[in-house]
Structure formats: C-alpha cells, structure tokens
C-alpha positions in Angstrom: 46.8 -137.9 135.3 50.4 -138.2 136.0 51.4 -140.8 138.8 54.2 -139.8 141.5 57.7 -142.1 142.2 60.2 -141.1 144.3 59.4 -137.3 143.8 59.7 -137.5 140.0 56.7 -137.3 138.1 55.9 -140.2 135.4 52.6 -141.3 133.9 50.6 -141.9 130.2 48.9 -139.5 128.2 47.5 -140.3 124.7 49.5 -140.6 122.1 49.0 -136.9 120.1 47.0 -135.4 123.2 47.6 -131.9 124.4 49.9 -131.9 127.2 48.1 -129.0 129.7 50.0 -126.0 129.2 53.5 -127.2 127.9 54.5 -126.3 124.4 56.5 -128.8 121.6 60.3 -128.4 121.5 60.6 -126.1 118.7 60.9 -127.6 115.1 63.7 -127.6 113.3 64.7 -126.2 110.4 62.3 -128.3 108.0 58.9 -129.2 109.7 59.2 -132.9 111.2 56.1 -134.8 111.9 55.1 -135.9 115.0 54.8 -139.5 114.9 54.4 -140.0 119.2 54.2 -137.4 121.9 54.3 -138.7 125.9 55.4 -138.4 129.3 59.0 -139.9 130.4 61.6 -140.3 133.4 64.9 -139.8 131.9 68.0 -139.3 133.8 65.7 -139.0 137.2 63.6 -136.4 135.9 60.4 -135.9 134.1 60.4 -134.9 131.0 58.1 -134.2 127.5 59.3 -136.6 124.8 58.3 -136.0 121.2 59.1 -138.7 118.9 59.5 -136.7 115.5 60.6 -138.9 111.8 64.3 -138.2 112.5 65.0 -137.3 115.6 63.6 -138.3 119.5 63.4 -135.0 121.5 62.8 -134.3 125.0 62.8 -131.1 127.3 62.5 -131.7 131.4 59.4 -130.6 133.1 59.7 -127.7 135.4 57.6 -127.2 138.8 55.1 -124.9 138.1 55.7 -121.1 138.7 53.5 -118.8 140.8 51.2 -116.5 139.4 52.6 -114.6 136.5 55.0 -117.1 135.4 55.9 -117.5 132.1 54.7 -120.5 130.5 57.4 -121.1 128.4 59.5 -121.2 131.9 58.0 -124.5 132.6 60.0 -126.9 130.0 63.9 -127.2 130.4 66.4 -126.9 127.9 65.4 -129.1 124.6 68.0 -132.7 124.3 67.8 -134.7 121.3 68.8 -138.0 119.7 69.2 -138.8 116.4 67.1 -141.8 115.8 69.6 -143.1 112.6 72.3 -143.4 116.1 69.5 -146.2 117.6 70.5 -149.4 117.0 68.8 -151.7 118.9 65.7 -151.3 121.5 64.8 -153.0 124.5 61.5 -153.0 127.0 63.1 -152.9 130.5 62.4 -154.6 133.0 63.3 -155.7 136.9 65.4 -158.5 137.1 64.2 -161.0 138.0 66.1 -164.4 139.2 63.2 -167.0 139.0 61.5 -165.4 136.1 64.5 -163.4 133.8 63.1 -161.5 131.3 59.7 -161.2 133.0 60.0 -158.7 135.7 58.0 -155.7 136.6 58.2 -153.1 133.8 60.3 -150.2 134.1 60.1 -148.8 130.5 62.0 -148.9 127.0 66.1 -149.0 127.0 67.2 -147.9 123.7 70.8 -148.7 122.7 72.4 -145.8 121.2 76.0 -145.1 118.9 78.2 -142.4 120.5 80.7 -140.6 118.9 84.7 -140.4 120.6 87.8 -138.2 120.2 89.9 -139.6 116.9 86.9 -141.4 114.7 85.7 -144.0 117.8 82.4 -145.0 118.0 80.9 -146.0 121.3 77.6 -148.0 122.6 75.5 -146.5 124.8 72.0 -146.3 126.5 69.2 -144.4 127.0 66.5 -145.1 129.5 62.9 -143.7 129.1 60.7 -144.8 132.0 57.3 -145.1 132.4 55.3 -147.9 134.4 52.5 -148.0 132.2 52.3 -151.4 129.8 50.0 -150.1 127.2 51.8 -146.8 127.1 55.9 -148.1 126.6 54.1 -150.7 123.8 53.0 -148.3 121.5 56.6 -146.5 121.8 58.2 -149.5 121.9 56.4 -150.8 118.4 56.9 -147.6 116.6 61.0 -147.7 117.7 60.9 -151.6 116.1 58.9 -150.0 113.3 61.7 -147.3 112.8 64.3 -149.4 112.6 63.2 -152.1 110.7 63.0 -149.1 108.3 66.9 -148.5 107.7 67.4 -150.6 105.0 71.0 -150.3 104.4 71.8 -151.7 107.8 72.6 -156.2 108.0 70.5 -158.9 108.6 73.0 -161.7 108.6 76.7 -161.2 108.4 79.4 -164.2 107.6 82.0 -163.7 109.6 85.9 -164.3 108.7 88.2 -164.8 112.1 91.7 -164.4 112.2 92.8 -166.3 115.0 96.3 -165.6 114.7 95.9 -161.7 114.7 95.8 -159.3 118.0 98.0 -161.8 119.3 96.5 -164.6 118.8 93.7 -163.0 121.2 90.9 -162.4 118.0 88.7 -165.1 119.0 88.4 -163.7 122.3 88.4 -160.0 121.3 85.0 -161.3 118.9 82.7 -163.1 121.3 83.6 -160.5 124.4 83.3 -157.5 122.5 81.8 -157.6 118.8 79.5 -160.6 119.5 77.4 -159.0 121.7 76.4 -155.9 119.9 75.6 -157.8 117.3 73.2 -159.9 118.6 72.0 -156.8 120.1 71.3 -155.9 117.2 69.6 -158.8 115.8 72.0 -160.0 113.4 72.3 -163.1 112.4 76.3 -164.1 112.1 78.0 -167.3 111.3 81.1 -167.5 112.2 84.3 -169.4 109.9 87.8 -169.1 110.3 90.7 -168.1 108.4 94.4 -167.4 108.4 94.7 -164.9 105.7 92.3 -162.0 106.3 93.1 -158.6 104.9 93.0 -156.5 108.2 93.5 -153.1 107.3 91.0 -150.2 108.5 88.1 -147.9 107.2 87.4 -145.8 110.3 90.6 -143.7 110.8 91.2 -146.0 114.1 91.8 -150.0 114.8 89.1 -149.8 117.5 87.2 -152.6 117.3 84.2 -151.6 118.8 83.8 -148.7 116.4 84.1 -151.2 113.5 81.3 -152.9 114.8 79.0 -150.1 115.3 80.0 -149.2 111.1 78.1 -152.4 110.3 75.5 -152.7 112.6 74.3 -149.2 111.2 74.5 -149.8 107.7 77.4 -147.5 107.0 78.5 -148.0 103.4 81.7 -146.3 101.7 82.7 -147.0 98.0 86.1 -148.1 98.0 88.9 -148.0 95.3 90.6 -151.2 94.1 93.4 -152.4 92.3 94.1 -155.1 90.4 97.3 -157.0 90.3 98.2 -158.8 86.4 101.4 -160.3 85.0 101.6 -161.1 81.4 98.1 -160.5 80.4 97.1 -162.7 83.3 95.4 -161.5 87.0 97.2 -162.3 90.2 94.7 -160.8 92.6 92.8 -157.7 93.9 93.8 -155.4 96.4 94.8 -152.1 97.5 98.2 -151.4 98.6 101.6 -152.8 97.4 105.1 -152.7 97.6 108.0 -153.7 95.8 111.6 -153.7 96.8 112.2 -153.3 100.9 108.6 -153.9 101.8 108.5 -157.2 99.6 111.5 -158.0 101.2 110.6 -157.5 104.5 107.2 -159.6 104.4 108.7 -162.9 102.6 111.5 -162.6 105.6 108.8 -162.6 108.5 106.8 -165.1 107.0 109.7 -167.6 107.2 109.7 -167.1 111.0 105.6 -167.1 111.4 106.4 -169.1 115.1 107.2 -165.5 116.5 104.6 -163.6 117.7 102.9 -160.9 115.0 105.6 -158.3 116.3 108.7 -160.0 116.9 108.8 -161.3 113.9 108.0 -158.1 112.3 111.1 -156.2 114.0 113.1 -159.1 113.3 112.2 -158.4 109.4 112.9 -155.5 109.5 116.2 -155.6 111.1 117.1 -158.6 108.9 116.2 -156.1 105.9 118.1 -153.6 106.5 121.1 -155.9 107.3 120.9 -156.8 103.0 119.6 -153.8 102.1 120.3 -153.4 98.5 118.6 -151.7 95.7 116.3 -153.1 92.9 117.1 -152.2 89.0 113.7 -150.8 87.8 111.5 -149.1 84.9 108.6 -147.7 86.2 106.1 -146.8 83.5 102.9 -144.9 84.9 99.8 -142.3 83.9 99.4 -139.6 85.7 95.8 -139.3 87.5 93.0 -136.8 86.2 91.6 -135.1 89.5 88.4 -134.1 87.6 85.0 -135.5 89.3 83.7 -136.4 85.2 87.1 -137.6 84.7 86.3 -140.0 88.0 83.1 -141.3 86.7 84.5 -142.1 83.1 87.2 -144.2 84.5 84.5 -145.9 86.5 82.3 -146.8 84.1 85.4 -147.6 81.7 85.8 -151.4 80.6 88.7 -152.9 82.8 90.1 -154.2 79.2 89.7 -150.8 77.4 93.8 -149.1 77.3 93.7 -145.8 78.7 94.8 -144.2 76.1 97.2 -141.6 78.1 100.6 -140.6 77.8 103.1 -142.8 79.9 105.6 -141.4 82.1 108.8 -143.4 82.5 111.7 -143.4 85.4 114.3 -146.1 85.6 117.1 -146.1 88.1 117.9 -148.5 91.5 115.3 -148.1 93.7 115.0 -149.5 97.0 111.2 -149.7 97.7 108.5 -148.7 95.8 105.1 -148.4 97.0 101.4 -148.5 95.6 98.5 -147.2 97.6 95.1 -146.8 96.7 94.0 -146.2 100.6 96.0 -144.2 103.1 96.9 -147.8 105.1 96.6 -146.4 108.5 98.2 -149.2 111.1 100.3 -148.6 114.2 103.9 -148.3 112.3 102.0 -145.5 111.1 99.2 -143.7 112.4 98.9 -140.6 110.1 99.3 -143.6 106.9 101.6 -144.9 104.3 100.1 -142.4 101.9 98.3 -140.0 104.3 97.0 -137.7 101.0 95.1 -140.3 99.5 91.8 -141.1 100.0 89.4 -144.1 99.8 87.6 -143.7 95.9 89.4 -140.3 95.0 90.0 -142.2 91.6 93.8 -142.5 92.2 96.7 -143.9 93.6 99.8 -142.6 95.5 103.4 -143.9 93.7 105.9 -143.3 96.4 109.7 -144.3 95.6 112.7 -144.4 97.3 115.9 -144.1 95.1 118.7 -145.5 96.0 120.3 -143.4 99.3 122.7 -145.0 102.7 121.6 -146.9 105.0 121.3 -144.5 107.8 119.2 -142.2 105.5 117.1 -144.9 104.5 116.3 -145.6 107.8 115.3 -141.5 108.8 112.6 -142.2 106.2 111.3 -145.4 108.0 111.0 -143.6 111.2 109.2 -140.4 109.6 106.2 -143.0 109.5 106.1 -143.1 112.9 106.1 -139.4 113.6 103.8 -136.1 112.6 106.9 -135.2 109.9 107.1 -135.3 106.6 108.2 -139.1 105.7 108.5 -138.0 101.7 110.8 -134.4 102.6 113.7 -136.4 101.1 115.6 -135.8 98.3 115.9 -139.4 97.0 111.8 -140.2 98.3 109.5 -138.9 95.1 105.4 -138.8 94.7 102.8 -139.5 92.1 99.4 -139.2 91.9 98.8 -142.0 89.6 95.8 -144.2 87.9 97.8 -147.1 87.0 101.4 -148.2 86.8 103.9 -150.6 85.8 106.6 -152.5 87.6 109.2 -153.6 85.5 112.4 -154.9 87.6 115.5 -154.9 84.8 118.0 -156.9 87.1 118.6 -160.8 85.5 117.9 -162.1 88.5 116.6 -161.8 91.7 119.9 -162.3 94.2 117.7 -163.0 97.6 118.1 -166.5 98.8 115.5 -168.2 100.5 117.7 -171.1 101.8 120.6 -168.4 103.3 118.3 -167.4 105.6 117.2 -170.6 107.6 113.5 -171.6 108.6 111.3 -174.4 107.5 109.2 -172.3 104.5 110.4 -171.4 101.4 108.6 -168.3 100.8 110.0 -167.0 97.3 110.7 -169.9 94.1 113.8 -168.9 92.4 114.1 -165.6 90.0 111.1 -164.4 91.8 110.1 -161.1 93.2 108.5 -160.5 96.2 105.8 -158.1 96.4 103.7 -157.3 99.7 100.0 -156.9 98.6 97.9 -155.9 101.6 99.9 -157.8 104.1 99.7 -161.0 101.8 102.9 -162.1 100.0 103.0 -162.5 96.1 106.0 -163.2 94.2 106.5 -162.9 90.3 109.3 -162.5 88.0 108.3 -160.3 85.6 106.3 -157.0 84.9 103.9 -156.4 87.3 100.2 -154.2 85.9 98.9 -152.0 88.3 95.6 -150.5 87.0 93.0 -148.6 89.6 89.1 -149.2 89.4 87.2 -146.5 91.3 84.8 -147.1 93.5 84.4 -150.8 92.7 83.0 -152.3 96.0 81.4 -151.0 98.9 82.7 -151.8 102.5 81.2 -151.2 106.1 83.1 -147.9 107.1 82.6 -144.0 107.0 84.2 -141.4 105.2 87.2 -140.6 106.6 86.5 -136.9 105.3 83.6 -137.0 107.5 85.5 -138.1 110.6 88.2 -135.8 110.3 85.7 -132.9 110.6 83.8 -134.0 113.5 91.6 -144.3 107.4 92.9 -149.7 105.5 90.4 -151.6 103.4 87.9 -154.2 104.9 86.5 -154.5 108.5 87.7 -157.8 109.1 88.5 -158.7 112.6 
C-alpha cells in the first residue's frame, strides 16, 4: 500500500515483489541481476527504483490512464546511476538541534562523482526518500555492501602538505575542501607536512576537488618513470627535466624563496633571460620503439641490462634541453611541456633548443602559453626517445651564485643545474637518463579517457 505526502506518492513494497502493473526498466545490453527493487521519492516525484549489480535505475511513476491506456504509458523515461560513481552513503534524516544525527527519517542520501567540462570531477547527491525504517535499511545495507566491494578504492591515506604551495593557502585549501570528502568517504588520513612535494597533475586539470574524487574511487593509472644517474651512481627518480635555461631558471628563484610562488618565478625568468647564454653539449640518445611487445619487454627488462640499441648523437650550443616522460600540464602551460606524450606510452619527449637570439628564444617561451605550435621553430628539435645522455662539454660552468645576491647558495662551483620535477639538482658531469615503463601506479585517470568524454602525483 503506498502512503501519500504532499501529493507525491511514497511507501514499501517487498524487496523482489511484483509492483501491480508497472514493468522493469528494460535491461541492458547484458542481463543485470536484480539485487533490490522498491518504491522512492526522487526529485519530488515517485518513482520505481531497481537496484541492478552495476547500475541504480529508476523510471517516475505516472498517474494512471483511463480505460484503454497503455500500460507501458504509466512509467516515465528510465534515469540511471552508475553505482562505481557512489562514493559514500548516508541514511537521512531531520535535523535535529537537541538530538543531531537522530531525527525523523527521511530516507538514504547517496553521495555521487559527477563528471565537468575539461576532465573536472564534481560531488554530488542523490536523495531517495521513503519514510519507512525497515524499508531504507535493507537498501541502505546492500549500498554499504556494494561499496565495501570496490577493492581498489583507500582505506587510509598518508597525507604529504605543502604549505608553501597555492600561496601559501594549501593547508586551508585541504581541511575546507579535500578533508571533507574524505571523511565522507571513510578514509582514514594522517596528515604530515613537507616543503618539497612534487605537485604536478594526473587529471588533465589542477582542480583540486577532482584529485580528490581520483582517490577516493580507487582510480589507478600506471605511470612512466625515469631515473636520474651520474657516474654509475643514482641521483633520484622522476619524470621531467631540464637542462640549460630551465636549470637556470629554478636555482635563480630558489635564491629568492621570500617572494611569493609567482614573483619569484617571473623574476627567474626575467633574470634568465638577462644571461641568457648557451650550454656546450653532446647529447647521446636511443630512439623509442612504439611497438605494444616492444613496451612490455622494456618493462620487464632489468634496470642494469644495456639496451643494446644504436645511439644517436648531436653536439652543438644549446640553450635548454628538456626531458619529459609526462605531458607536465601547469598554468605556464595548459596544453603541456610535451603535449604528445603520454603517461606509460614507454617513451620520452627530447625537446632542444639550439642556440637562436634572444627575441626568438623568447617567441618559443610564449608558444607555451598559447594553442600554437611551441616546437614550429627552426632551431627547437623533437625526439621520441627511451633514454638519453647529457653530456655538457664546456670546462666550466660560468654561472655565479655569489653575483647574484641572496642568502642561499643554490649551485657548488663547476656544477650544473638541472630542474627535475620542480626540485633542483646540480651535477657536473654526464647525466643518465633511462625510462622505466609503467613502474608505479598513481591515483589519476587516463588522460586518453578524459579527452574523449595530464603532471605526476596527486599531492596537494
């Protein structure tokens, strides 16, 4: 029997019982089992909700029609939710300002992920009403059940903070916005600080909220990385680098690190280009295979086996050379520093800039920033690579440290700096560049995917 409210009809049948006369929603494709079927308010109307084993499905219930109506004329168009998009779920009830938490029941809120313009992710609800207790338990068990059975999704997350980043505003942007889903979520977090977080992103946007919605459903990409060695020995891991301008650029603004994030990166940059000079190189690299068995050999290849490939040399003055494993999406460059290259394609972009004027230079700089073609230069050439070597040929490395003022001395003497996902390393001699496919897993989705519907670690 259903039970009127407020002219919208809402009330409990048993679970698997025959509703009267309405008919399921049709299946789809592949035959879905019915796990619950029952009677709900959504969006101020009545409506016959299937719970199938991957999606939630409802059609409005229709007045009936006189005499001679057809009977499929009494459900409304079919909706449906994807029940891998639930990530949380909630028994609703009044508020109540004595007693919170244990007000009159309303029904079962389930917290959704939406999907935006551009790759965002968005939280959202869905409200299913019904008055009845024993009725919005069963549903609300079976929901629980459901999503305690996505495995791949976090229990308990450590949590590294920047609190320097966004402004210094990253502790604030956490517990106001990322915070709350995940405790929504029922993740554990513990929270520890640090000053030197590699912040670049996986989603094909920097908003934070979507980041957030990548871990809290369990969505896993496998991620190139590259490792960083110097005479035999390993410097570090990571996924992008530069040599030359960019190095140059990154030891400047971290001798001024009492500017704010920005100011201190225009001032770089200016600063840069004021002693912009070219580097004496040999670059020594192997071309990538594109092949998907070629892929998989290289992954399951010993890090200290040679690869046996025929090396490709170019020597000149160059005036930045970069390394990318990921496209390294940020705001100086939306569309990427190496927009054809993709997250565990088994390869690397080698982008160099010869040795050209200043004002050309500087036309290639601001192609980042635009939809154009930042390599349709004449002095700007492109690899697709696997693994490279940096040799710089000058005798020694002629930027001073102490001419350009500041309390940190950034680079020793004879040593190069190199900017390595936003974290400065300086050497002074040959630096290994070797790619290993698909060697961790991050929370992020395939930027493939999203574009259809870019730089490393979701750190905040």
């Amino acid at each position: 029997m259903f039970r009127r409210r407020l002219g919208s009809r809402v009330g409990a049948l048993k679970e698997g019982a025959p509703v009267g006369s309405l008919e399921l929603p049709k299946a789809a494709a592949e035959p879905e089992r019915v796990l619950l079927r029952g009677i709900f308010e959504i969006r101020r109307e009545s409506c016959d909700v299937v719970l199938g084993e991957r999606a939630l499905r409802w059609r409005s219930i229709r007045p009936e029609l006189p005499a001679g109506g057809s009977r499929c004329d009494l459900l409304g168009k079919e909706e449906s939710l994807e029940l891998e998009d639930i990530f949380s779920v909630k028994l609703k009830r009044r508020c109540s300002v004595k007693h919170p938490g244990s007000g009159t029941l309303l029904g079962i809120t389930l917290f959704i992920c939406l999907k935006e313009q551009q790759n965002k992710l968005k939280d959202s609800t869905l409200d299913l009403i019904n008055l009845s207790e024993d009725h919005c338990d069963i549903w609300f068990r079976e929901f629980k059940k459901i999503l305690e059975g996505f495995k791949g999704r976090p229990k308990a997350l450590k949590i590294l903070l920047n609190p320097r980043s966004h402004r210094r505003e990253s502790v604030q942007v956490y517990y106001e916005k990322v915070e709350p889903l995940l405790k929504l979520a029922g993740i554990k977090t513990d929270v520890t600080r640090s000053t030197n977080v590699l912040a670049h992103s996986l989603f094909g946007t920097p908003h934070v909220v979507t980041a957030t919605m990548h871990i809290i459903l369990g969505h896993i990409q496998s991620v190139d990385v590259c490792t960083f060695s110097s005479a035999g020995k390993l410097l570090r891991f990571g996924f992008s680098a530069m040599f030359g301008f960019g190095g140059r650029t990154l030891a400047l603004a971290e001798k001024y690190r009492w500017m704010s994030p920005s100011q201190r990166r225009d001032f770089a940059v200016i600063k840069a280009l004021a002693k912009l000079k070219p580097e004496d190189c040999k670059i020594s690299f192997l071309l990538a295979s594109c092949s998907q068995n070629e892929q998989e050999r290289k992954a399951q290849r010993s890090p200290e086996s040679d690869s046996g490939g025929h090396w490709q040399i170019i020597q000149g003055q160059f005036l930045n050379i970069s390394i990318m494993a990921i496209p390294c999406l940020c705001s100086v460059a939306p569309r990427g520093f190496a927009p054809d290259t993709r997250l565990n394609n088994g390869s690397m972009a080698l982008i160099v800039v010869r040795n050209t004027t200043r004002p050309e230079f500087v036309k290639h700089l601001k192609r980042y920033s635009s939809v154009k073609n930042q390599f349709n230069f004449p002095f700007v050439e492109t690899y697709t690579i696997e693994e490279v070597k940096i040799h710089p040929t000058s005798n020694s490395n002629e930027y001073s440290p102490q001419e350009e003022g500041g309390n940190h001395t950034t680079v020793s003497e004879n040593g190069f700096p190199w900017n390595v996902d936003g974290d400065l390393m300086e050497t002074a001699s040959e630096v290994h560049i070797r790619l290993h496919p698909r060697l961790i897993k991050l929370y992020g989705g395939s930027l493939e995917e999203m574009n259809d519907s870019k730089v490393a670690c979701n750190c905040i």
